[in-house]
N, C-alpha and C positions, 0 to 999 in steps of 0.2 A: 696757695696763698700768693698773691700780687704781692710785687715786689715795690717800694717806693715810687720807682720809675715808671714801671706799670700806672701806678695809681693815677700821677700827672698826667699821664697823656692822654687815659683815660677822663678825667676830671678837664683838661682843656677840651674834649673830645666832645664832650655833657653841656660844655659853656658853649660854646659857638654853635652847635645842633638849636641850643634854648635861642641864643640869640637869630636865629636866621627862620628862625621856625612861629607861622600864625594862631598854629594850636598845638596842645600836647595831649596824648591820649591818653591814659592808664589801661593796664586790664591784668588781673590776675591770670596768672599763666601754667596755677599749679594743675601738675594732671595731666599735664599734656604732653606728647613721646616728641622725643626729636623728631619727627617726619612731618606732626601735626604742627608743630614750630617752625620747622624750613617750608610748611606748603603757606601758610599766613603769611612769613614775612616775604616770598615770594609775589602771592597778590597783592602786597603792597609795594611792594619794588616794581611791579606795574606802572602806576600809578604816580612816582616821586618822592613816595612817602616813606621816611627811616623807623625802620621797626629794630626795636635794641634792648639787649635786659643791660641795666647797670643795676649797682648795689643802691637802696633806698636812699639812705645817705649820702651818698657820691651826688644825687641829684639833686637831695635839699642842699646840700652847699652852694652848687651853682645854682640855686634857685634863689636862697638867699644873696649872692653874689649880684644876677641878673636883677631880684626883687621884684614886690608883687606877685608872687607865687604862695602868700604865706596859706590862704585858701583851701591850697593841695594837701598841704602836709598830712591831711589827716591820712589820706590814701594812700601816701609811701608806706606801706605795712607787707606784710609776706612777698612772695616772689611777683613781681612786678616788670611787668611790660612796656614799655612806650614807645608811641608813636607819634612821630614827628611831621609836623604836615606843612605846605605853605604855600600858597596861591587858592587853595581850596579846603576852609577848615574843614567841609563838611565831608570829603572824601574818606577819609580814616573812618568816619559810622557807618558811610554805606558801604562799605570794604567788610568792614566786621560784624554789621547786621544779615547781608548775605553769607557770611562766613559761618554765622552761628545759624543757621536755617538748619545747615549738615552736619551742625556739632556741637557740643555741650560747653566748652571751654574754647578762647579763654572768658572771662567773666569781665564785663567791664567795670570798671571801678569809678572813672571818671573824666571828664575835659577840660580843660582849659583855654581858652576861646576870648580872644582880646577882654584878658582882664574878667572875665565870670568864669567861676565852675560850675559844671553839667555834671550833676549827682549818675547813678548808675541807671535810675527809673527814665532819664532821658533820652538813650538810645535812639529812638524811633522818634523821637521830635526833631536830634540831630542829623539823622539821617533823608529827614524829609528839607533842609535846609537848604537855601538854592544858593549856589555861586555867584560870586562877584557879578561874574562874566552874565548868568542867566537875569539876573535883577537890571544888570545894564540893558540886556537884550531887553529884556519887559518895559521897562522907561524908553527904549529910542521905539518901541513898538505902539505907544501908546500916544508918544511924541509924531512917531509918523502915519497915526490914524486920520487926523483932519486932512491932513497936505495930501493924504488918497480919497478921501470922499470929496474935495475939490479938483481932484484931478478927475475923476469917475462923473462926475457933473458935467465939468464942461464936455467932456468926449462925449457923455449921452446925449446933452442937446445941440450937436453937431459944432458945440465952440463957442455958442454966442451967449454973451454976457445976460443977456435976462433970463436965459431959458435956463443956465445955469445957477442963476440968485433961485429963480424957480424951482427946481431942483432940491437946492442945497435948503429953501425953506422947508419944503413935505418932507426932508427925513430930520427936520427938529419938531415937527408935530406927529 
């Protein structure tokens, strides 16, 4: 049994994880031996991501605390996992989607994902989710398509202005 003091530091421990953290994971974690527990949170300590069991209630308090978490509660219920993740919500699905390729457990339960829950049938839609970082790459990618099919003009018609309007008209027809 935790002692009072335990508990606090604990529960300040829950608060400041929730606040610094862009998603939060669930996943039932019954069934599963110590090894199979230390090799998961291991491929997430990879990664940046806090994998942590606290008691259910420990975490709906700072969640009510933080707020906007009311959502989750259903899935604080039996032995409960989370993961804490931030700069990449989507890394924690694909961390635990290959995880489960070679395992049965843990079971995921659910996400939390600025503000929506991700029920436990989503797995695989969150794990095909692209990063910040890849969505910016696709926008500056798409952003610097023209400014190369005008650079790829002029160098084909040796430089010179009409031969490049030339050019640059045949590949909009």
């Amino acid at each position: 049994m935790a002692t009072l003091a335990q508990k606090k530091v604990a529960a300040k421990e829950i608060l400041e994880v929730l606040k610094e953290s862009d998603a939060v994971y669930l996943a039932e974690y019954t069934g599963m031996t110590v090894a199979e527990v230390s090799n998961l949170r291991r491929e997430f300590k990879k990664d940046g991501i806090t994998y942590k069991v606290f008691k259910n209630t420990m975490v709906k308090r700072a969640m009510d605390e933080v707020g906007g978490y009311e959502d989750v509660y259903p899935y604080l219920e039996n032995q409960t996992a989370f993961m804490f993740a931030s700069g990449n919500p989507s890394k924690p699905a694909k961390i635990l989607k290959e995880y489960l390729k070679s395992n049965k457990k843990p079971l995921f339960k659910a996400a939390y994902i600025d503000g929506v829950v991700y029920g436990e049938s989503e797995l695989d839609a969150l794990s095909s989710m692209k990063s910040k970082e890849e969505v910016i790459g696709d926008i500056m990618g798409l952003l610097m398509a023209p400014i190369t099919n005008v650079v790829g003009a002029l160098q084909a018609q040796g430089g010179n202005i009409v031969g490049a309007l030339k050019t640059i008209a045949e590949k909009e027809n």
